[in-house]
C-alpha positions as CSV (number, residue, x, y, z in Angstrom):
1,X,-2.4,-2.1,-16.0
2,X,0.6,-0.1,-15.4
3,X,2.0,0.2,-11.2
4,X,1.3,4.4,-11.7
5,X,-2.1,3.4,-12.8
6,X,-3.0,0.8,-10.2
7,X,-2.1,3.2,-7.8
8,X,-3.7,6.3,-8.9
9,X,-6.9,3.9,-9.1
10,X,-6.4,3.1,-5.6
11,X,-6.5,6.9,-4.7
12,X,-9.8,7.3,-6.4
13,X,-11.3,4.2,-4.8
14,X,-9.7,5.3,-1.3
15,X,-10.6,8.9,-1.5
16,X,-14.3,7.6,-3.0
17,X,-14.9,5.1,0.2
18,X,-13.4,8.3,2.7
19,X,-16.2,10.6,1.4
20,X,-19.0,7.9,1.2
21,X,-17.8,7.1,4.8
22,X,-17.9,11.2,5.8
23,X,-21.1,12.2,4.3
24,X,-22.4,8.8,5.1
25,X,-22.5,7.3,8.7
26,X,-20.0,9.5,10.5
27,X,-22.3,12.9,11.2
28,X,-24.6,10.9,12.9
29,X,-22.2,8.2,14.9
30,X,-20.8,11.5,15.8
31,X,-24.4,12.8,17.2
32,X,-25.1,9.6,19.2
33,X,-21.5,10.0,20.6
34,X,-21.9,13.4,21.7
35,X,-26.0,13.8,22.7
36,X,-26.3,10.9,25.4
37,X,-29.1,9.3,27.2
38,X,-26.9,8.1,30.8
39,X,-29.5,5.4,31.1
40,X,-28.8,5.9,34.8
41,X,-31.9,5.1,37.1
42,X,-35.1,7.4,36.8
43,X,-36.9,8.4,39.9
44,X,-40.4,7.4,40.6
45,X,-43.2,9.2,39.6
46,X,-46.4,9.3,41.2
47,X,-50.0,9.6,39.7
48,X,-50.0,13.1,41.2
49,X,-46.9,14.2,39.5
50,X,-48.4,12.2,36.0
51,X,-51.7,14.2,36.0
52,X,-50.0,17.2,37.6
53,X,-47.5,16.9,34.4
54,X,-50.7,16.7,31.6
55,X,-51.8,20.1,32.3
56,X,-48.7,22.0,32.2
57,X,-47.5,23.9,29.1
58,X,-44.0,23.6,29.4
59,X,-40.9,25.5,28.0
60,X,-37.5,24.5,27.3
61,X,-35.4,27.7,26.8
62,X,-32.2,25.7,24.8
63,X,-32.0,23.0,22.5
64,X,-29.1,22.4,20.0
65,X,-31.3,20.1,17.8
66,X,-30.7,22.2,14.8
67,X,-27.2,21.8,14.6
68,X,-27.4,17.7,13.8
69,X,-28.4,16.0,10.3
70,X,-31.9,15.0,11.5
71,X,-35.3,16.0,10.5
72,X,-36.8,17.4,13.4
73,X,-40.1,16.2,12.8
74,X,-39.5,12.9,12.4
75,X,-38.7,10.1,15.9
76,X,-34.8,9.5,16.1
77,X,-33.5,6.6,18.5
78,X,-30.7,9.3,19.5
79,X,-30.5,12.1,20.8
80,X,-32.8,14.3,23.2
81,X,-35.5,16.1,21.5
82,X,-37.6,15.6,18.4
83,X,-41.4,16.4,17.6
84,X,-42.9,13.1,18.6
85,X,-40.9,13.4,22.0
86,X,-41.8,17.1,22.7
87,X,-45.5,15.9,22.4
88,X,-44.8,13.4,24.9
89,X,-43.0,14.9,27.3
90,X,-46.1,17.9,26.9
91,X,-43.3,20.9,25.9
92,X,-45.7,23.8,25.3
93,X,-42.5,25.7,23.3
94,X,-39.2,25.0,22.8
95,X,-36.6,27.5,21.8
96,X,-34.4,26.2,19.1
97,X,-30.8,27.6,19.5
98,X,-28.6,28.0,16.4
99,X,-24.6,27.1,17.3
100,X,-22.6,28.2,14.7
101,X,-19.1,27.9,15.7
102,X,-17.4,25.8,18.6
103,X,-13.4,26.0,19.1
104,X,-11.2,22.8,19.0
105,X,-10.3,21.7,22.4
106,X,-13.7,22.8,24.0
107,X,-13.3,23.1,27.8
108,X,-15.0,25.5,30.4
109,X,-12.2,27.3,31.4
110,X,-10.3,29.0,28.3
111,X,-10.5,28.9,24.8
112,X,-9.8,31.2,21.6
113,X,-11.2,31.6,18.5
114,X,-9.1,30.9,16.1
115,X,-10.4,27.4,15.4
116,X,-13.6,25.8,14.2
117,X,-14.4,22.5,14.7
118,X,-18.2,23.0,13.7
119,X,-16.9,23.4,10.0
120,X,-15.7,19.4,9.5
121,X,-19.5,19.0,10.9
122,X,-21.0,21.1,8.1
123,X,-19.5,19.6,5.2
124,X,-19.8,16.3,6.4
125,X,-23.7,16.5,6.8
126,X,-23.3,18.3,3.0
127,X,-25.0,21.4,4.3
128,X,-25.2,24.0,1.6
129,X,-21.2,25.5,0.6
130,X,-22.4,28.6,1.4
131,X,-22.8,27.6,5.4
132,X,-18.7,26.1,4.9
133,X,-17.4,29.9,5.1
134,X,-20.0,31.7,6.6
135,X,-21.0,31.7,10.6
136,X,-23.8,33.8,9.4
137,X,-25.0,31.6,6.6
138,X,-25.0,28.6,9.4
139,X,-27.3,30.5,11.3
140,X,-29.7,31.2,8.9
141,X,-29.3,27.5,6.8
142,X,-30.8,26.8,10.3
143,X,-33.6,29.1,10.4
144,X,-34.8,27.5,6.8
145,X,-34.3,24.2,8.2
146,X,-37.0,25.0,11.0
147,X,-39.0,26.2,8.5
148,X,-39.4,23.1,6.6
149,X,-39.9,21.1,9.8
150,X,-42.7,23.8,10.9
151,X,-44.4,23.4,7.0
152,X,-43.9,19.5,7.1
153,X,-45.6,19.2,10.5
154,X,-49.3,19.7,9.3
155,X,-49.3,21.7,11.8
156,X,-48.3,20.1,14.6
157,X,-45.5,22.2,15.2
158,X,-45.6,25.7,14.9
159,X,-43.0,28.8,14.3
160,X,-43.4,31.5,17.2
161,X,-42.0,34.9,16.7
162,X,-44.0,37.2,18.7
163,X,-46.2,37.7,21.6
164,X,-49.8,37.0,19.4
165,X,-47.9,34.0,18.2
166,X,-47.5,33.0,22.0
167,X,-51.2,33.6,23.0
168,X,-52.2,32.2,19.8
169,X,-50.6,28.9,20.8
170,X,-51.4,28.8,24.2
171,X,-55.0,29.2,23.0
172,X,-54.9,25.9,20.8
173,X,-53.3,23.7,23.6
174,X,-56.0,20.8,24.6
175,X,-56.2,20.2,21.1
176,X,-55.4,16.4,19.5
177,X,-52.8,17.1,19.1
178,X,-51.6,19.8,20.9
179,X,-49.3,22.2,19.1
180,X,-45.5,22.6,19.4
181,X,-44.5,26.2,19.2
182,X,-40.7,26.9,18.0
183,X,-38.7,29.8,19.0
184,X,-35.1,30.3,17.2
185,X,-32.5,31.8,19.4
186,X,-28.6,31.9,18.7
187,X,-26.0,30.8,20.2
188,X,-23.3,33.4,20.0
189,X,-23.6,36.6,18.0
190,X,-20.2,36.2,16.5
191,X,-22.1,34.5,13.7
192,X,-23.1,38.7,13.1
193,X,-19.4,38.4,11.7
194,X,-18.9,42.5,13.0
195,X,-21.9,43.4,11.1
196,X,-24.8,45.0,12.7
197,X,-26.3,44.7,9.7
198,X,-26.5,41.2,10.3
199,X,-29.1,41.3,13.1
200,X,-32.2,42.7,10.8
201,X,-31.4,39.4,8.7
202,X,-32.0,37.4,11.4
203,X,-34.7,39.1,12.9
204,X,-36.4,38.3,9.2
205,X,-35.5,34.5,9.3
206,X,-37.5,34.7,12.8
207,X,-34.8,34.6,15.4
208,X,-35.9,36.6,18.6
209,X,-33.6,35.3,21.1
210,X,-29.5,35.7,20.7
211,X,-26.9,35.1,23.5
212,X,-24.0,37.5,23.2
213,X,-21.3,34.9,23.5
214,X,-20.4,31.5,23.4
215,X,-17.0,29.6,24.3
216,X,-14.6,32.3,23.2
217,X,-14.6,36.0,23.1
218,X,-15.8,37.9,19.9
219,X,-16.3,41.3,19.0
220,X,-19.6,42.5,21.2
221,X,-17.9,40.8,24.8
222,X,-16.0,38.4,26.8
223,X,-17.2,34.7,27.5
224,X,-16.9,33.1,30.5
225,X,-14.3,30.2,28.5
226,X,-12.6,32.9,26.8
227,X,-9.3,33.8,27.1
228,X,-9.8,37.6,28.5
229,X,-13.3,37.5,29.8
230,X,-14.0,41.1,29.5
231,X,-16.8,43.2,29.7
232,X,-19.0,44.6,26.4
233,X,-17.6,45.7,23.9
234,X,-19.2,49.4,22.3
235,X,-20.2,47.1,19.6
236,X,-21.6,44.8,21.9
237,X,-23.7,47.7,23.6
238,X,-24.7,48.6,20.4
239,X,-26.3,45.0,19.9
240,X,-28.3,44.8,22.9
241,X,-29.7,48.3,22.8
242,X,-30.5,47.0,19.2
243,X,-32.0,43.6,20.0
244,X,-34.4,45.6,22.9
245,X,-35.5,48.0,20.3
246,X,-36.8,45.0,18.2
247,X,-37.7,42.9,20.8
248,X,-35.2,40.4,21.1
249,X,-34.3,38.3,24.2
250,X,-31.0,39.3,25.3
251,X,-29.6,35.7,26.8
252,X,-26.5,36.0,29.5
253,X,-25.5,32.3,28.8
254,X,-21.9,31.7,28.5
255,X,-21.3,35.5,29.1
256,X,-18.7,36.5,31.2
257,X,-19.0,38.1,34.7
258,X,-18.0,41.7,33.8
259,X,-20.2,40.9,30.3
260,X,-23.2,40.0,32.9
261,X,-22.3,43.0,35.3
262,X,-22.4,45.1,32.2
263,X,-25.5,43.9,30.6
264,X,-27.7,44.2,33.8
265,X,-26.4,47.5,34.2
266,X,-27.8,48.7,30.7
267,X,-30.6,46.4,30.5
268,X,-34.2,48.1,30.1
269,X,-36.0,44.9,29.4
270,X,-36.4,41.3,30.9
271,X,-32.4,39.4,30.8
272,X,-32.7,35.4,30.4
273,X,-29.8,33.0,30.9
274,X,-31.0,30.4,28.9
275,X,-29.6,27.4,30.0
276,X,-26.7,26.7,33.2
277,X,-27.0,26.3,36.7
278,X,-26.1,28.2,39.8
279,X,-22.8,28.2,41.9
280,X,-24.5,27.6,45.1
281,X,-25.4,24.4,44.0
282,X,-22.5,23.7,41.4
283,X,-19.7,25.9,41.6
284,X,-18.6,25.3,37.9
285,X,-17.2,28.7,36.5
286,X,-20.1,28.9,33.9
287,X,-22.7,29.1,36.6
288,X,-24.1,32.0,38.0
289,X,-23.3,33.8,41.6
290,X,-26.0,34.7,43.9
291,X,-25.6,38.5,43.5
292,X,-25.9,37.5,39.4
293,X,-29.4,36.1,40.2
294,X,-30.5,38.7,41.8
295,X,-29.1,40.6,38.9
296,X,-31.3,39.0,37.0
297,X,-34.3,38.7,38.6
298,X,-33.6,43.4,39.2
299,X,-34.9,43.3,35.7
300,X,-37.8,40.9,35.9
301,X,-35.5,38.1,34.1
302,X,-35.9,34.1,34.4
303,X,-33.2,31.6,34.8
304,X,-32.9,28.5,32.7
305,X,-31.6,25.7,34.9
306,X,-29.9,23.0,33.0
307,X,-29.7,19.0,32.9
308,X,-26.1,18.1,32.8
309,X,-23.3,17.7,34.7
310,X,-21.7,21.0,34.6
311,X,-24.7,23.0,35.4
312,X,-25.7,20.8,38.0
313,X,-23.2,18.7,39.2
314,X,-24.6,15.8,38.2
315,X,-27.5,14.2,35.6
316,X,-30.2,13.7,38.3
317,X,-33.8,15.2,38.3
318,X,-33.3,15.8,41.8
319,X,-29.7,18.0,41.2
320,X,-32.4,20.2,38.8
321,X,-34.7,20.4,41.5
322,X,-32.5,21.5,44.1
323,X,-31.0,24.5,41.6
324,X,-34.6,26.1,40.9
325,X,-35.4,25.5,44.3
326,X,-32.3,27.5,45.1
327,X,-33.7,30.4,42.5
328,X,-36.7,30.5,44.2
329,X,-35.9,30.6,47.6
330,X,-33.4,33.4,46.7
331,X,-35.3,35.4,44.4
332,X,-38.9,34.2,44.3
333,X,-40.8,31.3,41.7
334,X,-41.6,34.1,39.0
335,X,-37.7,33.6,37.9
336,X,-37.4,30.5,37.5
337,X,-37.5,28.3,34.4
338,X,-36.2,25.2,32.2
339,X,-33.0,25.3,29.9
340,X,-32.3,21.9,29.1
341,X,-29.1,22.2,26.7
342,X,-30.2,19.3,25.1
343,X,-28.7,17.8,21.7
344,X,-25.9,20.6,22.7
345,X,-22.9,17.6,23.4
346,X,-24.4,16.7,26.4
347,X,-25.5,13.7,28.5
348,X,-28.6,13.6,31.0
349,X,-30.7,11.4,32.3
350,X,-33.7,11.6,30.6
351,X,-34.9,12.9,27.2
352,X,-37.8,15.5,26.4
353,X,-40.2,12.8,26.4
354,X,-39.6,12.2,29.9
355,X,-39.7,15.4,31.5
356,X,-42.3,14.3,34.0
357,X,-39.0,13.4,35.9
358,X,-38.4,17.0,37.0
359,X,-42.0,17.4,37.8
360,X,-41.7,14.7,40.3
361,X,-38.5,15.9,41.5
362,X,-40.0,19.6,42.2
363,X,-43.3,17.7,44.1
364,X,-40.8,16.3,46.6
365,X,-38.8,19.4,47.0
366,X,-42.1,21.2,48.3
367,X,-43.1,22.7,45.3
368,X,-46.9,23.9,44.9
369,X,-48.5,22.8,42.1
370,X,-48.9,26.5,41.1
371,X,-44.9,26.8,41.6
372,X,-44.7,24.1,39.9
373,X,-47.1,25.6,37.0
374,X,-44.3,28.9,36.8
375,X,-41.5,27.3,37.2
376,X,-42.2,24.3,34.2
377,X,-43.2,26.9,31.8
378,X,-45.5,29.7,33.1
379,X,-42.5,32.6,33.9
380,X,-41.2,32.0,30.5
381,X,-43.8,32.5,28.3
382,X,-44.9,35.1,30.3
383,X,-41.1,36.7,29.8
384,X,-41.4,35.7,26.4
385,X,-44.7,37.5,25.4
386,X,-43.4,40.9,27.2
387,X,-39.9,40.6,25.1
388,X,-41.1,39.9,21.9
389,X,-43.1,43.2,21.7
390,X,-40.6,46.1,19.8
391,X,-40.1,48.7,22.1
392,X,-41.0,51.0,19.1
393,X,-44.8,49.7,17.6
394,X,-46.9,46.1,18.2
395,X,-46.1,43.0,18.9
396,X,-44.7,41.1,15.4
C-alpha cells in the first residue's frame, strides 16, 4: 500500500473513531460533568418532616432535563431528576424548561450572543439536523421528546397544559402510583428567532410557560448577563401582552432589572421568576432585590427559590430555607415556591428524590405545616391554574 494511501486510511479510521467517540460517550460524560450531586452531608430528617413530606404535592418550577440525551422516564445514575426520582421525592408537577441556546464563556456578569455552544451538544447527541440551525426547532424537538416520555409512561407521567389538566391531576394523586404532571416552559424566547409567529407554535406543542431572556440580550429585552441589560423591547411588549392573552406564564428569570421594572409595570396577570434566589440572602447579580419581590408579589406572582450556589450562596437545604423564609417574611407564604434549576449545569446537594431535605429544613426554620403545604407546592399550582386560563375563552 502506497504512503498517500496509508495515510488517507488513517484519516478515515481517525475521523471514524472521533465521531464514534462524539456521538458515543462524550454527551453524557459531558452531563455527569456538568449536573452534579455535591455529595456533601444531608441534614437530618425527622419522622415529622417524612410523614409531613407524603402528603404534599409538590412543584418544581425549572428543570433543564430536556436538554440531556436521556429518556426521561427511565432511572439514570446522573443527574438530578428522572420519573422514578420525581415519584420518590413526591413532585406533584414539574415544569420542564426547554434551553435552546447558551453563549461560550457562560458567566453571570456579561455575555453576548454571538456564540452557541448548545449546537456541538446537539449534534453530538444526533438530535434531528433540523434542531443544528434552528433555536426554534430545538425547542420544539423538545416538546416531542416529552411527548414520548408522557406516551411511554403508561401513564405515570402526565402532559399538563391547562388549568382542568391541573385539577385533573391533583384529583388522581393518592393513587399507586401517583401521577407526574409535566409542564413545558422555555428558557429564553430568542428561540421565537424575531417571529411572533413563533409563539402560536409553541403554544400547540404545549408550552405555557416562557422566560423572556436568558444569558444574553435578544430581540424582546435585556438579560441580567447581557451586555446592555436594557429594558423591553416593543417586540418584547408585544410577547408578553401575547403570552397573557393565551394564557402563558410570563417568567422574570434571568431578565434584567429595567426588563423586570418594565414587565411588572405592564403585567395584568400573575409574574413567576421561575428559579434564582434573593439578594438579601445572596447578593449575586441574578437575584432579586427586595422592592423586585414586592414587585412580584403586586401582581399576585410566586418566587421560585433555587438550589445552587449562585442563587443561594451555597448547596445547603438550610441556605433554601432561609431564602423563602426571607419571601415570606417580606411578602407573605402565598409567594413563595420551589425552582430547583436542576440538570441546568448545576451542582446541589440532593436530587429530586430527596427533596424531603427542604421539608426538614423549612420545619426548623418555623414553618407551619400549612406554610409548608404553600410554600412546597400549593402557591404554584394555584398560580398555575389561574395563568393557564386565556384571558379571551376557557381554560385549554
Amino acid at each position: 500500500m502506497s504512503v498517500k494511501r496509508r495515510i488517507a486510511w488513517g484519516l478515515v479510521f481517525t475521523l471514524l473513531f472521533a465521531v464514534v467517540f462524539v456521538v458515543g460517550p462524550l454527551p453524557t460524560m459531558v452531563d455527569k460533568r456538568m449536573n452534579v450531586v455535591d455529595g456533601k452531608p444531608l441534614i437530618a430528617v425527622s419522622e415529622r418532616a417524612r410523614a409531613l413530606h407524603r402528603t404534599l404535592n409538590i412543584v418544581d418550577l425549572h428543570a433543564d432535563t430536556l436538554m440531556w440525551r436521556r429518556n426521561p422516564d427511565e432511572r439514570t445514575g446522573h443527574g438530578h431528576v428522572d420519573l422514578p426520582r420525581l415519584e420518590e421525592g413526591r413532585v406533584a408537577l414539574q415544569v420542564f424548561s426547554s434551553v435552546s441556546k447558551t453563549p461560550r464563556g457562560l458567566n453571570y456578569d456579561a455575555n453576548g450572543a454571538d456564540s452557541d455552544q448548545l449546537t456541538a451538544l446537539v449534534v453530538a447527541q444526533t438530535q434531528p439536523v433540523r434542531t443544528w440551525f434552528s433555536l426554534a426547532e430545538r425547542s420544539l424537538w423538545h416538546a416531542r421528546k416529552l411527548d414520548r416520555a408522557v406516551a411511554e409512561s403508561h401513564g405515570r407521567l402526565v402532559k399538563v397544559t391547562g388549568a382542568a389538566g391541573i385539577d385533573q391531576l391533583v384529583a388522581r394523586r393518592g393513587a399507586n402510583p401517583d401521577p407526574v404532571g409535566a409542564l413545558l416552559s422555555i428558557e429564553g424566547l430568542h428561540d421565537l428567532e424575531g417571529k411572533a409567529g413563533n409563539l402560536d407554535r409553541f403554544y400547540a406543542a404545549g408550552f405555557r410557560m416562557a422566560s423572556l431572556t436568558h444569558f444574553f440580550d435578544n430581540e424582546l429585552a435585556g438579560s441580567m448577563h447581557g451586555l446592555k441589560k436594557g429594558g423591553l423591547t416593543p417586540f418584547g411588549r408585544d410577547i408578553v401582552r401575547r403570552m397573557e392573552q393565551k394564557g402563558m406564564i410570563v417568567d422574570i428569570a434571568h431578565l434584567s432589572h429595567a426588563g423586570v421594572a418594565d414587565v411588572l409595570a405592564m403585567a395584568r396577570r400573575p409574574v413567576v421568576t421561575s428559579h434564582g434566589g434573593v439578594q438579601a440572602t445572596c447578593a449575586v447579580n441574578r437575584n432579586l432585590t427586595d422592592d423586585e419581590i414586592r414587585g412580584v408579589a403586586r401582581t399576585g406572582g410566586i418566587i421560585g427559590i433555587g438550589y445552587w450556589e449562585a442563587a443561594v450562596c451555597d448547596t445547603s437545604p438550610r441556605a433554601v430555607a432561609k431564602a423563602m423564609r426571607h419571601v415570606r417574611d417580606l411578602v407573605g407564604i402565598d409567594h413563595v415556591a420551589l425552582g430547583s434549576d436542576f440538570d441546568g449545569a448545576t451542582t446541589t446537594r440532593f436530587d429530586t428524590s430527596q427533596l424531603v431535605q427542604v421539608t426538614q429544613a423549612l420545619i426548623d426554620e418555623g414553618f407551619s405545616d400549612d406554610e409548608i403545604r404553600a410554600a412546597m407546592g400549593g402557591n404554584a399550582l394555584r398560580i398555575l391554574r389561574a395563568g393557564l386560563v386565556p384571558m379571551h375563552g376557557n381554560p385549554a
